[in-house]
C-alpha positions as CSV (number, residue, x, y, z in Angstrom):
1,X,-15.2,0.9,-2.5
2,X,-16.0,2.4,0.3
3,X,-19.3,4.4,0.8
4,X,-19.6,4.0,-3.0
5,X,-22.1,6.3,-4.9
6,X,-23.3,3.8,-7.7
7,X,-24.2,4.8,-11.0
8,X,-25.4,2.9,-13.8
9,X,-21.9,3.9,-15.4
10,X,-20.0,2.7,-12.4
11,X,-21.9,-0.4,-12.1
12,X,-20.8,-1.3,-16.0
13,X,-16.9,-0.1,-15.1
14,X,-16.8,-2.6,-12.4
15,X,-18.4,-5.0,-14.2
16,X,-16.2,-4.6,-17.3
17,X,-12.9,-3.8,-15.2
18,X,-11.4,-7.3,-16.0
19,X,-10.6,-6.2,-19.3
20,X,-7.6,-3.8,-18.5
21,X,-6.7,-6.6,-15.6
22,X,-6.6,-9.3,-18.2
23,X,-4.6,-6.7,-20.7
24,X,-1.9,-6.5,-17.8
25,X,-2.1,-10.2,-17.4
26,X,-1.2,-10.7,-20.7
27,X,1.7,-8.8,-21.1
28,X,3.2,-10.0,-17.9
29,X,2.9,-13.5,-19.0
30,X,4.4,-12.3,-22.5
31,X,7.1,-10.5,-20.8
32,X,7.0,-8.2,-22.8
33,X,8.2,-5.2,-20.1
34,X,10.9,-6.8,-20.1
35,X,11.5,-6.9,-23.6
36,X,11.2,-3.2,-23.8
37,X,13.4,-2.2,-21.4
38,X,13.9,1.3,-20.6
39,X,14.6,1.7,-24.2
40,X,12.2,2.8,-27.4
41,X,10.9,0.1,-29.1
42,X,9.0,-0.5,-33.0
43,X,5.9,-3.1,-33.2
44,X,8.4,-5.2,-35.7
45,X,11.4,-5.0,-33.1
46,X,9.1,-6.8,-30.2
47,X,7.4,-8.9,-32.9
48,X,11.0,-10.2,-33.9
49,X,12.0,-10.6,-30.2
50,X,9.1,-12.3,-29.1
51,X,7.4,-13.8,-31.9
52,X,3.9,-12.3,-31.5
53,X,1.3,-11.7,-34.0
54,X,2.2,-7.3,-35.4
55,X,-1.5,-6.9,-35.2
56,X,-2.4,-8.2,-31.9
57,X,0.9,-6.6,-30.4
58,X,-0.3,-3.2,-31.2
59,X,-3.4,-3.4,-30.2
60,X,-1.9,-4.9,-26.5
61,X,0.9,-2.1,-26.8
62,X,-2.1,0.6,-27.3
63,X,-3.8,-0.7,-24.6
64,X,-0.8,-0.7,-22.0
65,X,-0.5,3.5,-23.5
66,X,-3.8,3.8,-22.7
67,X,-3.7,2.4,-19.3
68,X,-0.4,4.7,-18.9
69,X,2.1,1.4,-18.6
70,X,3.6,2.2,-21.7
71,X,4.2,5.8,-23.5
72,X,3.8,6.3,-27.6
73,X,5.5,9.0,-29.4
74,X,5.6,8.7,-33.1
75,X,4.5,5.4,-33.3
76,X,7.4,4.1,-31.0
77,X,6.7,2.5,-27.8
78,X,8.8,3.2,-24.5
79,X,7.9,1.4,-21.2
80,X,7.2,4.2,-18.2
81,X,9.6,4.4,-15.2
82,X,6.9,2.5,-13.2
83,X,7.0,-0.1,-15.8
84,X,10.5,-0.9,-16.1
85,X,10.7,-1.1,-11.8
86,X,8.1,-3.5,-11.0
87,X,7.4,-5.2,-14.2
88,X,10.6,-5.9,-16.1
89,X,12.0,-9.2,-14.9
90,X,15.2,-7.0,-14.5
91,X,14.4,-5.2,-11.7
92,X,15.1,-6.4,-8.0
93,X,11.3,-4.6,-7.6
94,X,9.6,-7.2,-10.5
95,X,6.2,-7.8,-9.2
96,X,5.4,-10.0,-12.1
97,X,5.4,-13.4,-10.3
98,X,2.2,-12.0,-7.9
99,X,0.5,-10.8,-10.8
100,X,0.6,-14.7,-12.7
101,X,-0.5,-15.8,-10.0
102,X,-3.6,-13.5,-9.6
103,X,-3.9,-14.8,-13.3
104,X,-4.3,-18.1,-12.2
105,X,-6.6,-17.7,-10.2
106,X,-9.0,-16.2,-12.7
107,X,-10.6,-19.0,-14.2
108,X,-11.8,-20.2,-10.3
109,X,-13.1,-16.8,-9.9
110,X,-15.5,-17.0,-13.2
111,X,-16.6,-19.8,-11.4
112,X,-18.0,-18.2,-8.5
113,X,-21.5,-19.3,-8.6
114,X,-20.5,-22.7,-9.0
115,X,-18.9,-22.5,-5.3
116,X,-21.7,-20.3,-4.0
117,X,-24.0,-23.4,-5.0
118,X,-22.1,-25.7,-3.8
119,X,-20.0,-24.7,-1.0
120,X,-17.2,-26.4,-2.3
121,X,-13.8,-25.4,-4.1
122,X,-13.9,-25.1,-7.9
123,X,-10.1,-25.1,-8.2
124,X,-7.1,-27.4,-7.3
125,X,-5.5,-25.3,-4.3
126,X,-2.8,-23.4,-6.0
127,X,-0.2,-24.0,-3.1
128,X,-0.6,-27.9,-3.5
129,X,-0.5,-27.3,-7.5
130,X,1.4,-29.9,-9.5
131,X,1.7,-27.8,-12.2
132,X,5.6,-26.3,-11.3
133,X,4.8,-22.9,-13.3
134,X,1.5,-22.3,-10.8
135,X,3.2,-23.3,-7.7
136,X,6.2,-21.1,-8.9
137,X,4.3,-18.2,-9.6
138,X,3.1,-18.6,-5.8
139,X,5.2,-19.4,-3.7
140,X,7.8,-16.6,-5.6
141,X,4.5,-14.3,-5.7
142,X,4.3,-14.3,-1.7
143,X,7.9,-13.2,-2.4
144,X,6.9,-10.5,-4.0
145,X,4.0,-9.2,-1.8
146,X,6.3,-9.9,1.4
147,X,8.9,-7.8,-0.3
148,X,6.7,-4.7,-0.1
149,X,5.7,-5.2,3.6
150,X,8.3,-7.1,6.0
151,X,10.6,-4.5,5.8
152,X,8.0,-2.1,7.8
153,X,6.7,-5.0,10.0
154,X,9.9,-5.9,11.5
155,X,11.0,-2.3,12.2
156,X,8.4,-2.0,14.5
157,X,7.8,-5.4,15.8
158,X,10.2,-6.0,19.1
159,X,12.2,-9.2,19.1
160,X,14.9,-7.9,21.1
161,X,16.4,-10.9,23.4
162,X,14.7,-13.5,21.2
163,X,16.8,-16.2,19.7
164,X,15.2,-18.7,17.6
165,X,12.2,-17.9,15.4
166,X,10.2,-20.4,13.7
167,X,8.2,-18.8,10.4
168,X,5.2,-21.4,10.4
169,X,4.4,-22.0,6.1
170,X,7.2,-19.6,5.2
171,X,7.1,-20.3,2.0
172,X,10.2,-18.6,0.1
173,X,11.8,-17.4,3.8
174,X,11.2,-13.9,3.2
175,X,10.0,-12.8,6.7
176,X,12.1,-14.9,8.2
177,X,14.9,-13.2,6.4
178,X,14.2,-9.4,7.5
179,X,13.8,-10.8,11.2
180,X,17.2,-12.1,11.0
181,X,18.4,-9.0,9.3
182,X,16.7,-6.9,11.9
183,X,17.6,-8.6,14.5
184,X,21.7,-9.9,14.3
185,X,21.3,-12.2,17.1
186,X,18.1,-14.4,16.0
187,X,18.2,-17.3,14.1
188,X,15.1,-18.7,12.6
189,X,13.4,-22.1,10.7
190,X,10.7,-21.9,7.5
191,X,8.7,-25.1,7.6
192,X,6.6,-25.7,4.8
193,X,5.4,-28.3,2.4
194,X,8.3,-30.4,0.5
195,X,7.4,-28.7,-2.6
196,X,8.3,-25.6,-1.0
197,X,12.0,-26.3,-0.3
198,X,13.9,-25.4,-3.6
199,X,11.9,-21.7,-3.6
200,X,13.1,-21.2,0.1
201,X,16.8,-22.7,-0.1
202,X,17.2,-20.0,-3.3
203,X,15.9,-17.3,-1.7
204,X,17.8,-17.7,1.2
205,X,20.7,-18.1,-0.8
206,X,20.3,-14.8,-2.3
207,X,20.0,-13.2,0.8
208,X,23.4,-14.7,2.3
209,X,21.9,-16.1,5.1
210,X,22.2,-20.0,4.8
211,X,24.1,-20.2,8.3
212,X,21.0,-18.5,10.2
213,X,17.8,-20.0,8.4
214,X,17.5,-23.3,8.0
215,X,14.0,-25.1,6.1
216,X,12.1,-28.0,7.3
217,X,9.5,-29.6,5.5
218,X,6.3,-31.6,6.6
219,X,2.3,-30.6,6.6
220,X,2.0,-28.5,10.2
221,X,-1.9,-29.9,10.7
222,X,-1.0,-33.6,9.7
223,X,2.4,-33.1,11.8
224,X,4.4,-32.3,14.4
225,X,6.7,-29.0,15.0
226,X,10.1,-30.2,15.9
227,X,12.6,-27.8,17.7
228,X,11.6,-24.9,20.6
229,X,11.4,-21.4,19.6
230,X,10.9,-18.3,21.4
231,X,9.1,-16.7,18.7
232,X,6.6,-18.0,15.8
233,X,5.3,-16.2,12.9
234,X,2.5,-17.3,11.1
235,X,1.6,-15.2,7.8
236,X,-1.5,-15.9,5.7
237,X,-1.7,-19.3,6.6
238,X,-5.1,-19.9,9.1
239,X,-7.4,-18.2,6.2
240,X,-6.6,-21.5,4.0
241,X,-8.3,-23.6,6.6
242,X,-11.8,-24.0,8.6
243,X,-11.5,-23.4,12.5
244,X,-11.2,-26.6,13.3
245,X,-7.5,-26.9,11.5
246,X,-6.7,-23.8,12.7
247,X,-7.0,-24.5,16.5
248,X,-4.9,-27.4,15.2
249,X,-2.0,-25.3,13.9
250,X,-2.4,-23.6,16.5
251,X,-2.0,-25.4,19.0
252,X,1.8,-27.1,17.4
253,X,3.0,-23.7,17.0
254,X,2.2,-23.1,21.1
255,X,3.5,-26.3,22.1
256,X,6.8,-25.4,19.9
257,X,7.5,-22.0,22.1
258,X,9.3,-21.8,25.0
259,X,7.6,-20.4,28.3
260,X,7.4,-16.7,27.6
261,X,7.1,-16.7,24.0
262,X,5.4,-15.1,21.5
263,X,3.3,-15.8,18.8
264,X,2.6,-13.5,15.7
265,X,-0.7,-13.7,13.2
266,X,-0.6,-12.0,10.1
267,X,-4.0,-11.9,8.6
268,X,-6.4,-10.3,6.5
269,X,-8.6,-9.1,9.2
270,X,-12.2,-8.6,8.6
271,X,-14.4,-6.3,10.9
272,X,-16.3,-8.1,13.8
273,X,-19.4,-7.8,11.8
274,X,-17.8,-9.5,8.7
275,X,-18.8,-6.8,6.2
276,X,-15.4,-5.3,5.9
277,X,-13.1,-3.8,4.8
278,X,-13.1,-4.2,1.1
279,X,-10.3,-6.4,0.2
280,X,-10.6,-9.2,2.9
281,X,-14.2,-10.0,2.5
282,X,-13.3,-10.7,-1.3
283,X,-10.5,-12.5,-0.3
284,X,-12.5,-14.8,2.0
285,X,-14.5,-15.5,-1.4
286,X,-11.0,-16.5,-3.3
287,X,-11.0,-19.0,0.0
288,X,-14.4,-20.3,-0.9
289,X,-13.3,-21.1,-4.9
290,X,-10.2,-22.9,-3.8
291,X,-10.3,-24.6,-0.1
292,X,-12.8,-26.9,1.3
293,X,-13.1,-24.7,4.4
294,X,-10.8,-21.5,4.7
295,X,-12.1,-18.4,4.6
296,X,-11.0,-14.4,6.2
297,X,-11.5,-14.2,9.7
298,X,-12.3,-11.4,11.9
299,X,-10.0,-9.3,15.0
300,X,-12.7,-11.3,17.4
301,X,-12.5,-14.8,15.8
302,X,-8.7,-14.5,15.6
303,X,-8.8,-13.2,19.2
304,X,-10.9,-16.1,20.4
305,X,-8.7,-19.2,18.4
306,X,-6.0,-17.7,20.1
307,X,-6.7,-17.1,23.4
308,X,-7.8,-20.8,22.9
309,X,-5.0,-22.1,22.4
310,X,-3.2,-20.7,26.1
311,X,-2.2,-17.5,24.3
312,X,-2.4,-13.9,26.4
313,X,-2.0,-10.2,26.3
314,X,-3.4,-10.7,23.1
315,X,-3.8,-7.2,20.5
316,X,-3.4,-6.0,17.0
317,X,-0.2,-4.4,16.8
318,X,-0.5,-0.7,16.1
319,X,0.7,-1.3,12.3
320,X,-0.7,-0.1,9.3
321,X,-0.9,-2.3,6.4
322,X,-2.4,-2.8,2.7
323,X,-5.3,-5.1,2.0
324,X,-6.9,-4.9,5.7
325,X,-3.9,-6.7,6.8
326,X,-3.2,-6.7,10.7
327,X,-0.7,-8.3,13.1
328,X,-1.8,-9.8,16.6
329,X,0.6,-10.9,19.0
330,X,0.2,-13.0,22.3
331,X,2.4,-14.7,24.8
332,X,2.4,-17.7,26.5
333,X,2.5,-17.4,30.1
């Protein structure tokens, strides 16, 4: 919202905006885009199929017309193109695991207060979850967002000559899969929690590329990084922790590269004064509600922790990304 003009009007649609998220939400959960198809569809045929209520399915199905999800011609409902690619569990392009998640995190959010008050997390941490639907809808939602992305990162990041990559809190594997793919000659490790391990070994699997990446697991600030690497790749991971953990981290993934490696932040990077862009100053706040100290840091901060830790020829790679996402790189010596 930048250099937003407010109105009394816009005040209330930003303040009511939830409704058409939570409409979205709901339908997602329902799966109901991928009941429709790419094919025309009666109120009675979905209520059959999915055994909803007639009257609260049109009203949802009227909604999804209005928000231009779904088309209505004579009473019969059709998903649109857009739809049917990223919201049908059909597609390769379903973006409906990201979105559950988002949903999850709602009920922290209406909580916000709470943690301004307190200064303390109002929700379990949904990568620790022991609820196997919310961690699911996680760890395969960073799928999803890293689907979208890594394919233009590693085009124009240059790994040429490096051999071993280590993708710190990988999660599924996806970067670690497009490096590989990018780059024939690089193998690479995911280590992430225990928990993780069944999401990565899949989508590795799918990928074909169980003789390249392997997964470790442990906790990389209670433990140790075993193995050298020429490269690490850390994505999204210091923002779920205070400073003093992320020296921490760190400071394993350094001691893990080999003279003359590099190391790789992905972050959502706030402006130096903290009041910017958009996106990652709210997403520092989704930081607030659910870890005891993590929060978005800023190009200087990030600069600083790792300069601290024997990194040089630090800079943001000249990459444009969603969300006020960057890249820094540095080197060890």
């Amino acid at each position: 919202m930048d250099n937003q003009q407010w109105t009394p009007a816009s005040l209330l649609q930003l303040s009511g905006g939830y409704w058409s998220t939570c409409a979205l939400h709901a339908a997602v959960k329902l799966d109901l885009f991928t009941a429709l198809g790419d094919r025309e569809c009666e109120v009675q045929e979905l209520v059959s199929m999915l055994s909803l209520n007639p009257r609260g399915l049109e009203m949802l199905l009227n909604a999804l017309a209005a928000l231009n999800l779904v088309d209505k011609i004579k009473g019969v409902y059709r998903a649109t193109p857009f739809a049917t690619e990223f919201l049908s569990r059909n597609s390769p392009r379903y973006l409906g695991y990201i979105i559950q998640h988002h949903h999850h995190l709602m009920s922290g959010w209406s909580m916000l207060d709470v943690a301004v008050q307190s200064g303390q997390p109002v929700r379990e941490r949904v990568s620790h979850a022991d609820d196997e639907k919310v961690r699911e809808c996680f760890e395969m939602g960073m799928f999803n967002l890293a689907m979208l992305i890594a394919p233009k990162i590693v085009t124009q990041i240059d790994l040429a000559g490096r051999r071993r990559l280590l993708d710190l809190g990988g999660g599924p594997g996806t970067y670690a899969i497009h490096f590989c793919q990018q780059n024939p000659e690089l193998d690479a490790v995911v280590y992430d929690l225990p928990s993780t391990r069944r999401f990565a070994e899949q989508t590795i699997a799918r990928f074909g590329m169980e003789q390249r990446i392997s997964f470790e697991d442990g906790d990389f600030v209670a433990e140790g990084i075993k193995g050298r690497f020429d490269v690490a790749w850390l994505s999204h991971i210091l923002h779920g922790e205070g400073a003093e953990n992320c020296a921490v981290i760190l400071d394993k993934a350094v001691a893990a590269l080999e003279p003359g490696g590099i190391l790789l932040v992905q972050e959502f990077i706030l402006d130096d004064k903290k009041d910017g862009p958009e996106f990652p100053a709210l997403f520092s706040l989704n930081m607030l509600i659910g870890t005891e100290s993590g929060q978005a840091y800023s190009r200087a901060e990030l600069f600083a922790m790792m300069a601290a830790a024997g990194l040089v020829d630090l800079k943001r790679e000249p990459i444009d990304l969603p969300n006020g996402a960057g890249v820094i790189s540095g080197r060890i010596p």
